[in-house]
N, C-alpha and C positions, 0 to 999 in steps of 0.2 A: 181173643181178638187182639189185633196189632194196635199199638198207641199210637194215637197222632204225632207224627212228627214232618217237616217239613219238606215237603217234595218240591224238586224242582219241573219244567216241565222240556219239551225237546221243543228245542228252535231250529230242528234239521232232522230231516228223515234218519243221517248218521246221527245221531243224539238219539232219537227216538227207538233204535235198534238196538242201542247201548244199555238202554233203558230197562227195552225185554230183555235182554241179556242178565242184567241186574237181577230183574223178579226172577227170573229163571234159577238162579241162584239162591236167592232169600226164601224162597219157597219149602227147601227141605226144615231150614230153621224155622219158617212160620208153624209146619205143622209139626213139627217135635216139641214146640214149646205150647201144643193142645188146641193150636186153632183149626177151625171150621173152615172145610174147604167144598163151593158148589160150584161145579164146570158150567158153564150155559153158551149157550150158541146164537139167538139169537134175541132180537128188541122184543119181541112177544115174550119173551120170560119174565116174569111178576118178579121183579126184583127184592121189592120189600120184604115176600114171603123170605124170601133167603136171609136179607137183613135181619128179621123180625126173630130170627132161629138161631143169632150170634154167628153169624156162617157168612163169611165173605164170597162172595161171588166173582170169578174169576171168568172172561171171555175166552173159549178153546177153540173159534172158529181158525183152519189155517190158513194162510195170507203167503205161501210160499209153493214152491215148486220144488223142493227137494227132496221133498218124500212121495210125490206123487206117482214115481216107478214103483214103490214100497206098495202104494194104495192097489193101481193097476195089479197088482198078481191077483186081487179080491175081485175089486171093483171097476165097471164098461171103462174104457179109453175115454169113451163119449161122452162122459159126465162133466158137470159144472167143477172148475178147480177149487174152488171153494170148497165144496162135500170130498174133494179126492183131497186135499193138504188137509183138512182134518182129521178124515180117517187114516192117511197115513203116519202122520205124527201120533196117531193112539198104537198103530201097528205097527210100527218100528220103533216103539217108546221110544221118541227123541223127544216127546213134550211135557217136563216134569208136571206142567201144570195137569194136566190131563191124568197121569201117574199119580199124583198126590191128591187128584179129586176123592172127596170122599163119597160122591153121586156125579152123573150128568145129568141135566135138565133140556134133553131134547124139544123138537114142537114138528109137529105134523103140516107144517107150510108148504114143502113142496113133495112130490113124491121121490127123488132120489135122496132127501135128508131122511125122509120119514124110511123110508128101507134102509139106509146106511144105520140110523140107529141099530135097526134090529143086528148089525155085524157089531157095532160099537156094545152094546149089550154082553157082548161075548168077552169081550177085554175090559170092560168096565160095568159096571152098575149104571144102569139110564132109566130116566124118569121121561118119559115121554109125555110131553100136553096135546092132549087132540084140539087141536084150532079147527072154529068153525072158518070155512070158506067165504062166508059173509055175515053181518050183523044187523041187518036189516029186519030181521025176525026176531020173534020174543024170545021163540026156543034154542035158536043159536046164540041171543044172551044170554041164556038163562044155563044152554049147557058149556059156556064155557067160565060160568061163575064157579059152577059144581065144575071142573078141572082147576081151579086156582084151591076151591077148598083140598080135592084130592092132594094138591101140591104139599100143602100145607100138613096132610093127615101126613105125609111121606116124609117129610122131615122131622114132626112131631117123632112118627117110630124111629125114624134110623138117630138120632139123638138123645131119646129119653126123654122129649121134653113138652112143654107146652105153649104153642104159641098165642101171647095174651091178644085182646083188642091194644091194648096200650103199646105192647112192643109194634105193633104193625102199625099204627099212628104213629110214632115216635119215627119208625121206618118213612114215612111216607115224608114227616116234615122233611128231614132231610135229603131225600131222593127230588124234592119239590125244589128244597135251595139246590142242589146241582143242577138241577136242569133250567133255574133261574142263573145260573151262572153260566151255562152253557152259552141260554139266548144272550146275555149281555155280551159275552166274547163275539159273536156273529153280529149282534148291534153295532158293533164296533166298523164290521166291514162296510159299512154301508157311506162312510165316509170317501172319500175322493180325494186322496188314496187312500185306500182301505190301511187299517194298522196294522195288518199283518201279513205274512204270504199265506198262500194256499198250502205250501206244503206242513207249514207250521202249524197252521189248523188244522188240518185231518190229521198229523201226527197226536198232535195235542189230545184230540176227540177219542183217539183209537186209545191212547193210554192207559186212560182211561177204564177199560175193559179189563186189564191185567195188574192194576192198585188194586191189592187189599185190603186198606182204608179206606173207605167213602168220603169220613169226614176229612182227610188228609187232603186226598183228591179236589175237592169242594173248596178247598182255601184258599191248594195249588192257584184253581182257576180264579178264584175272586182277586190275589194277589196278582195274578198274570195280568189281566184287565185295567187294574188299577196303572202297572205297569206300562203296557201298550196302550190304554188313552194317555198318561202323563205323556209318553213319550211323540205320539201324534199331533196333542194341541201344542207341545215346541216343535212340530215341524219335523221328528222325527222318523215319521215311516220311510220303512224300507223300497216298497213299492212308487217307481213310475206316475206319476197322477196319468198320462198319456198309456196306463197299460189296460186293455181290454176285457171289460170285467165278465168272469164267466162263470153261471152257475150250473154244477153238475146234477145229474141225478141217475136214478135206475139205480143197479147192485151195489152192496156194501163196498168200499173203495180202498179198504184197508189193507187189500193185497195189491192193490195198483195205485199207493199215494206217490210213488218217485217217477213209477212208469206211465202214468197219464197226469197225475197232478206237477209233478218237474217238468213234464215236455212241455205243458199251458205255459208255463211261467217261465221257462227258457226261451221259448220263440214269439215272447211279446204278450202274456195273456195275464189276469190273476184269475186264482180262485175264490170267488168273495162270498160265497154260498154252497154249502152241500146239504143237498136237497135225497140225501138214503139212511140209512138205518143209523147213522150216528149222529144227523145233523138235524137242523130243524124240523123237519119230515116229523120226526118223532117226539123230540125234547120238548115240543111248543105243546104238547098233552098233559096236565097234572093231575095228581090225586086229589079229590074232594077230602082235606084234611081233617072234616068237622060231619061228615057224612054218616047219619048215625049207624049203620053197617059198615064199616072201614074198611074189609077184606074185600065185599061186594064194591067198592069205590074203587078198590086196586083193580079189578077184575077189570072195571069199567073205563080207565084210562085205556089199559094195553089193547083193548079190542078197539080203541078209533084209530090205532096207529094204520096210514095208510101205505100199506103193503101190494105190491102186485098179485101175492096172494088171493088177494078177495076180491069179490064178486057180486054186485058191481064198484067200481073201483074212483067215482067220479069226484070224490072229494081230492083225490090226489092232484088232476089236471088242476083244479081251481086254487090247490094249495101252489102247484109251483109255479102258476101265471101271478099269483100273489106276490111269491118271494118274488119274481123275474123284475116287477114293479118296485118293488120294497128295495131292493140292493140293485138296481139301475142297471142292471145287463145289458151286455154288449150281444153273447151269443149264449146258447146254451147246448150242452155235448153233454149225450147221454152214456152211459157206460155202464152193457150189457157183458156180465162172463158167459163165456163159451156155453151153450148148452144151458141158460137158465130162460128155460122156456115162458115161464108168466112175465119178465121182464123183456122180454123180446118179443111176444107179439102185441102185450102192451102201449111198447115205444109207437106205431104206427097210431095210438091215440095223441098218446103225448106230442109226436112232430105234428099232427093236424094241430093241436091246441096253443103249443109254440107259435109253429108257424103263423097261427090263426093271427095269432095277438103282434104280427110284424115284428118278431124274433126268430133270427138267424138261427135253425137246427142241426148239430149235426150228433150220427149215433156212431161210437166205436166199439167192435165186438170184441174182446179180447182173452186170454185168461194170466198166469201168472208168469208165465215163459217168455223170454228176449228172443224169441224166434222172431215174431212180427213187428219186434219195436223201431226198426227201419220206416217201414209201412205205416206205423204209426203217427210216427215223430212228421211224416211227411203232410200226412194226411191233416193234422191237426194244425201243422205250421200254415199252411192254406187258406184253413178255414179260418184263422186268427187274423191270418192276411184280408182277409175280404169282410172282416167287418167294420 
């Protein structure tokens, strides 16, 4: 494992790119000097397990368009860009991190991840978690407690090891304080002007995924915080107080933080909530630390996360009519990628439930290509106008 040592964090999409760049590089040294490396792809991955095993967990979802011709010779045109930049960065090895995984840790969420696995299998070693479709029954908690344990037997063998109750406690405290550090940075926005931009935040958030150190990570942010309120209660923030506050939600946003998150915040808007897979949506879920099954506690975090996935899905509307309340929005824009179908027939609850509550909706489809960022940029400057 990596020593903690002091990370800085990106205050710009360019910083935040520099960044990967960086781990991109530190990566062959992390693993010649014997550390543990688990690729994961998505919030449903039991994190701790990974912790609990000495094994750093690294995010391989891809956020790009450049290997997507690479994916295309396998895989439909038609696919979500999400599932096509990840398998093309494992099939054109341009993604050390992915190269240097010692497993990947798939999840059966939608059906084009869950078949991309079976191709990703082929160039990599994957561990697939079967996600129950809802949690509303005993037996679909019960079977995806027994898949966290599987998870767990899977790293035991491929390491030689054993993972204790205490290491997975130990794992949990701290996965608790990050995500305690998390919600404090997003408390932050709630302020008028919020402390920070939007694009600094989802940079921030996504970094996250590709530190090697937890506990480094976890500082990162409580230092950052400490940081951004001094600098707000002197009056510092960057932000407008007259800028239109918007919270996002729908698909993971980490391949569209410059391309819809810069366009909000260049034609008058901020981002002062993200409401997907890296933002409150999920982080607001913690481990039962003190839970006398502790592995069963992890189990039972990751299944509240509300994902479009599951079925039925009503905690989600009530969670983001919540934040809509909590961080004083102005409007909220969902942001659906190309072809991810549980998210897009979804959204037609979500703009009823939005709208319901006399919040401005609007939904933009997009994926990780500048083909449409014209249409885009247009589209969104509008809707920013009219609220």
């Amino acid at each position: 494992m990596s020593t903690t040592t002091a990370l800085e964090l990106p205050r710009t999409f360019e910083e935040f790119n520099e960044q990967r760049r960086q781990s991109f590089l530190k990566v062959k040294d992390f693993k010649q000097a014997g550390g543990r490396l688990v690729g994961y792809l998505c919030s449903y991955t039991p994190l701790e397990v990974i912790d609990a095993a000495g094994a750093s967990g690294v995010g391989l979802c891809g956020t790009s368009d450049e290997v997507i011709p690479a994916a295309e010779e396998v895989l439909p045109a038609n696919l979500c860009p999400l599932i096509k930049s990840t398998y093309g960065f494992a099939y054109s090895q341009k993604c050390p991190f992915t190269h240097f995984s010692d497993l990947i840790v798939g999840e059966t969420t939608c059906d084009g991840k869950k078949k991309m696995y079976e191709l990703l299998n082929e160039l990599k070693p994957t561990y697939v978690l079967h996600l129950p479709q809802g949690r509303s029954r005993e037996h679909e908690r019960e079977g995806w407690y027994q898949e966290v344990v599987g998870l767990k037997q899977a790293l035991e063998r491929l390491y030689g090891i054993q993972i204790t109750d205490d290491s997975l406690r130990e794992a949990a405290r701290l996965r608790n304080r990050l995500r305690r550090a998390i919600l404090a940075l997003y408390d932050l926005q709630r302020s008028v002007p919020p402390a920070m931009s939007g694009v600094e935040l989802m940079s921030t958030m996504f970094a996250g995924t590709f530190n090697f150190d937890v506990r480094a990570y976890v500082e990162s942010l409580e230092r950052l915080c400490e940081q951004r309120r001094a600098e707000a209660e002197a009056g510092g923030s960057p932000i407008s107080a007259s800028a239109k506050r918007i919270l996002i939600t729908g698909c993971p946003v980490g391949g569209v933080i410059n391309k819809v998150g810069a366009t909000i915040e260049k034609n008058g808007g901020v981002v002062v909530c993200e409401d997907d897979c890296s933002g409150e949506r999920t982080n607001r879920f913690m481990v039962d630390e003190d839970a006398p099954d502790i592995l069963r506690a992890i189990a039972e975090r990751y299944l509240k996360i509300n994902c479009s996935v599951m079925t039925p899905n009503d905690d989600r509307f009530a969670a983001t009519l919540e934040m809509a309340k909590k961080y004083q929005v102005d409007g909220v824009i969902e942001c659906v990628l190309t072809a991810c179908h549980t998210f897009n027939v979804e959204s037609a609850r979500v703009e009823r439930a939005v709208e319901g509550a006399g919040i401005p909706y609007m939904k933009v489809e997009t994926d990780y290509s500048a083909g449409d960022m014209g249409q885009l940029e247009t589209r969104i400057a509008a809707f920013i106008e009219t609220l």
